[in-house]
N, C-alpha and C positions, 0 to 999 in steps of 0.2 A: 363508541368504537371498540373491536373487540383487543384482543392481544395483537392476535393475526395479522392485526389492519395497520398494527402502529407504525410510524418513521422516527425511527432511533439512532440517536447517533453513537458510535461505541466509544466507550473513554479512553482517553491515550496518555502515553507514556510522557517523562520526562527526561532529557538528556544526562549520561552520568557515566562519570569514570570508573573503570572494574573497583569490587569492591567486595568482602565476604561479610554476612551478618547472619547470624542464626535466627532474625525475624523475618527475613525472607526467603521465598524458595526460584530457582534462576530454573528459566525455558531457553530454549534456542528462539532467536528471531531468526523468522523464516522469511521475511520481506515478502512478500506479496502480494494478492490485493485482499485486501480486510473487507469480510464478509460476517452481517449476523445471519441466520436462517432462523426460518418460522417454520416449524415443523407442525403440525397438527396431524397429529396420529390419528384420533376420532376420525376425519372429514377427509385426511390422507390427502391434506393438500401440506404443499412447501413454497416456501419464499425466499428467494434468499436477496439481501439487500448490501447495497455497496456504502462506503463513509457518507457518501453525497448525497445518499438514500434512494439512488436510483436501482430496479431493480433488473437483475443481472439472472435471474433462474433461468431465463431460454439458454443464455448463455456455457452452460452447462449440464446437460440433460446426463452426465456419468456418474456426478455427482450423487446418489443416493441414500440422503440424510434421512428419509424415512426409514428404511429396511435399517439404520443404524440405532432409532433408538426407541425405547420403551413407552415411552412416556412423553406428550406434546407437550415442546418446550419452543424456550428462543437461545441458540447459541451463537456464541460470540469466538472468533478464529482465523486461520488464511486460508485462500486457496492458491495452491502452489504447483505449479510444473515440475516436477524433480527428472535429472537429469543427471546421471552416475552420481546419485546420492546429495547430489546440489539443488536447490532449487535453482531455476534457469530464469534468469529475466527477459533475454530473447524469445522464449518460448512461449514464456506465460504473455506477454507482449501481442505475439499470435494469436492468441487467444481471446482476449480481450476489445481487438479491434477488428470483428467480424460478426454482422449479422445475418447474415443468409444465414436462412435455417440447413440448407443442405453444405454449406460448408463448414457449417455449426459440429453437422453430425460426422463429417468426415474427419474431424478435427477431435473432439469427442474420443475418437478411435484412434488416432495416429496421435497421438499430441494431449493423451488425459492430464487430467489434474486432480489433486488430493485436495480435500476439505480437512485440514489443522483443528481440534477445536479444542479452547484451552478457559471455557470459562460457559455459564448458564446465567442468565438472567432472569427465565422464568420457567416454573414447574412445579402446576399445580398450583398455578398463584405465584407473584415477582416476590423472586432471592435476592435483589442486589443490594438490601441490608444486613442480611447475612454476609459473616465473615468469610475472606477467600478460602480458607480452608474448607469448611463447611460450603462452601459452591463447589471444589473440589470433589468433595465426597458425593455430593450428588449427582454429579458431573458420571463419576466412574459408577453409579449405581444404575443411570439411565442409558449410556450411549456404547455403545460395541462396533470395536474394530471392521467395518464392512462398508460395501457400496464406495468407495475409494474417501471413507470417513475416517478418520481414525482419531486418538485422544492426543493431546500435547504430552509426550512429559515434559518430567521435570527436578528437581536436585535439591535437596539444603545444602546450605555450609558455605563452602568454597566455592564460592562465585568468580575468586580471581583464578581458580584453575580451570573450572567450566569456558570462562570469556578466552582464556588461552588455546585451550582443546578445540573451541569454534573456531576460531581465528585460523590455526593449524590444518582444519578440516575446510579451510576456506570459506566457511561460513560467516552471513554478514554480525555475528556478535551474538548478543547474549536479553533477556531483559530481567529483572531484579522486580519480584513482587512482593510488598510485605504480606504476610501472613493474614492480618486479622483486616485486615481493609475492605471495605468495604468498595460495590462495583458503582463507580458516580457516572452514570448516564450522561454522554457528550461532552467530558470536563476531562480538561488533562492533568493529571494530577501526579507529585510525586509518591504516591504509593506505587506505581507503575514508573520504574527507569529505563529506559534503552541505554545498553553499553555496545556500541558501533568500531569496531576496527578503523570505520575512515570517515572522511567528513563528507556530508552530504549533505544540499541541501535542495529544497524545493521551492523551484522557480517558475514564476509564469512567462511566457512564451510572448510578447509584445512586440515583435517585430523577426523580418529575416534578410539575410546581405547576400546578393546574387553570387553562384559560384561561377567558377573558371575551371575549364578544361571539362572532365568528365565530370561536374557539374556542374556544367553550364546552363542545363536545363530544370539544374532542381532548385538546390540553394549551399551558399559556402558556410553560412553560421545563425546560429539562432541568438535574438536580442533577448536576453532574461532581467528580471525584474523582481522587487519580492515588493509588499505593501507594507508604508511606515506612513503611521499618522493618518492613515486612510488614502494616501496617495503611493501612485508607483514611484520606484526608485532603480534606475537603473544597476544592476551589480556585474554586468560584463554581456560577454557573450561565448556560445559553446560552437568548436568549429569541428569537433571530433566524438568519435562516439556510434558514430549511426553508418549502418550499412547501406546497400544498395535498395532494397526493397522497399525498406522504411522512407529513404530521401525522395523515394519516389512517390510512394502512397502520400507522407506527407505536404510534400510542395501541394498538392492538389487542395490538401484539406487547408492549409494557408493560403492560398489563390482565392478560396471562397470566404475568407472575413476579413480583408483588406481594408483599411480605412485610410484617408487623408489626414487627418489630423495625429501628427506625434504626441506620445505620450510623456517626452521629456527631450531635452535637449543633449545631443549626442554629438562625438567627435568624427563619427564612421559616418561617410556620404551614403547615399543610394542606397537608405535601409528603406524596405516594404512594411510599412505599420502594419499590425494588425490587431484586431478584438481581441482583448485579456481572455480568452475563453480556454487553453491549453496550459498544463501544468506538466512541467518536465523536472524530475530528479537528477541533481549531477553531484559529480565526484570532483574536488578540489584538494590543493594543499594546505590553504589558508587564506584570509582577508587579507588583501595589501591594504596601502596604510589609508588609502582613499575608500575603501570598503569596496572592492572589487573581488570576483574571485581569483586566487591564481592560477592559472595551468586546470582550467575546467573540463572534464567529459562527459558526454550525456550518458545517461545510463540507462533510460524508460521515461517514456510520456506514464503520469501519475491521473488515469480515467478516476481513480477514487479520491481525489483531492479536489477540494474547490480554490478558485483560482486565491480567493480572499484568505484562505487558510495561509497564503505565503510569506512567512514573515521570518526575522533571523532569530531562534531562539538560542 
């Protein structure tokens, strides 16, 4: 199997409080969905691949990672919707959950998105023993600003002024890489830290509890879950968060993996089970004392998560 062909999964962060150290150098996290691309310049084909390893290139046709670099590589990045200088999670959202190719293309156009790329893994033969600086350098010797491509930056020092200055700019945080680290292929490692303004966590979707009033026809909360021990664990449920569009696109795609059998035993009557197959990110204040969320909102179905990956780190 050639480079081109491979399924890779990209290494990820660890959680962590602001922090300044001159062995590392801080990026903006841009939260969106984490994309490597296979770019082969020779043969002028592209790939681009999601965490789950499915591939997402129709998805995207503005994206033009070719015309951005020199040299056939694999890079490692987000793609993002920006929206008065924010990335947008509603938007990117849009994006994500549409196959028609002619609505692909209308969207494409009304609603682009930027390819982030803040790391190389292969060129000219696999970097990812090479130290992160040195994939830096490579990084900015092979790939140019164009085709809505562009490079990360990125900062020494003051990491706790950077994580502030995000925070300020409403940005979701910060993440902290050290220097000579090297890139560990689908391992999450603390050489890579997310520093997150708010708590977040990633839940799978197990069930939903019929709404009232103007949503009477979709649904009033979603059942979330994360995996402990290899088994589900109920942690609450979200009642807030999702507009009209969504509630509606949604209920349909839960009407279609319904199962009879519950996945745990609950206080709330007249929930709708369904297949562990959706992953939803929400925003919390904290664990109550039974490990429940508090005060939860949904924020984005997570298409680049697999349901198993949900666990409380």
């Amino acid at each position: 199997m050639s480079w081109f062909d491979k399924k890779i999964k990209p290494m990820l962060a660890v959680r962590s409080k602001p922090f300044s150290s001159e062995d590392h150098i801080y990026e903006v996290k841009w939260d969106g969905t984490r994309c490597l691309a296979f770019a082969d310049v020779e043969n002028k084909r592209l790939r681009l691949q999601n965490r789950r390893l499915f591939d997402i290139t129709q998805r995207y046709p503005e994206l033009k990672v070719l015309e951005a670099v020199e040299r056939s590589a694999i890079l490692d990045g987000e793609i993002v919707v920006i929206n008065d200088g924010k990335p947008s999670f509603p938007l990117l959202q849009k994006r994500e959950h549409v196959d028609s190719k002619f609505k692909i293309e209308i969207l494409s156009k009304t609603i682009p998105a930027v390819y982030i790329v803040f790391d190389v893994l292969y060129c000219d033969g696999w970097v990812v023993d090479l130290e992160l600086m040195e994939r830096k350098k490579i990084l900015s010797e092979i790939l140019h600003n164009r085709g809505r491509v562009v490079m990360a930056e990125w900062l020494e020092g003051n990491g706790e002024e950077l994580y502030r200055r995000a925070v300020e700019m409403g940005l979701e945080g910060i993440v902290a890489k050290k220097k000579d680290g090297k890139y560990l292929i689908g391992k999450r490692s603390n050489l890579w830290k997310k520093i997150k303004k708010r708590n977040t966590l990633d839940c799978v979707i197990v069930g939903w509890i019929g709404g009232e009033g103007e949503r009477a026809e979709t649904f009033g909360s979603l059942v979330l879950a994360v995996y402990e021990n290899g088994k589900l664990r109920h942690v609450g449920n979200v009642g807030t968060g999702f507009d009209s569009e969504f509630l509606t696109w949604f209920s349909k795609k839960l009407r279609e993996i319904e199962v009879e059998k519950p996945h745990f035993d609950i206080e709330t009557k007249n929930v709708h089970w369904v297949k562990p197959k959706y992953v939803c990110e929400v925003e919390f204040l904290e664990f109550t004392e039974d490990g429940k969320l508090r005060a939860p909102v949904f924020l984005r179905l997570r298409e680049d998560k697999s349901p198993e990956e949900c666990k409380i780190d």
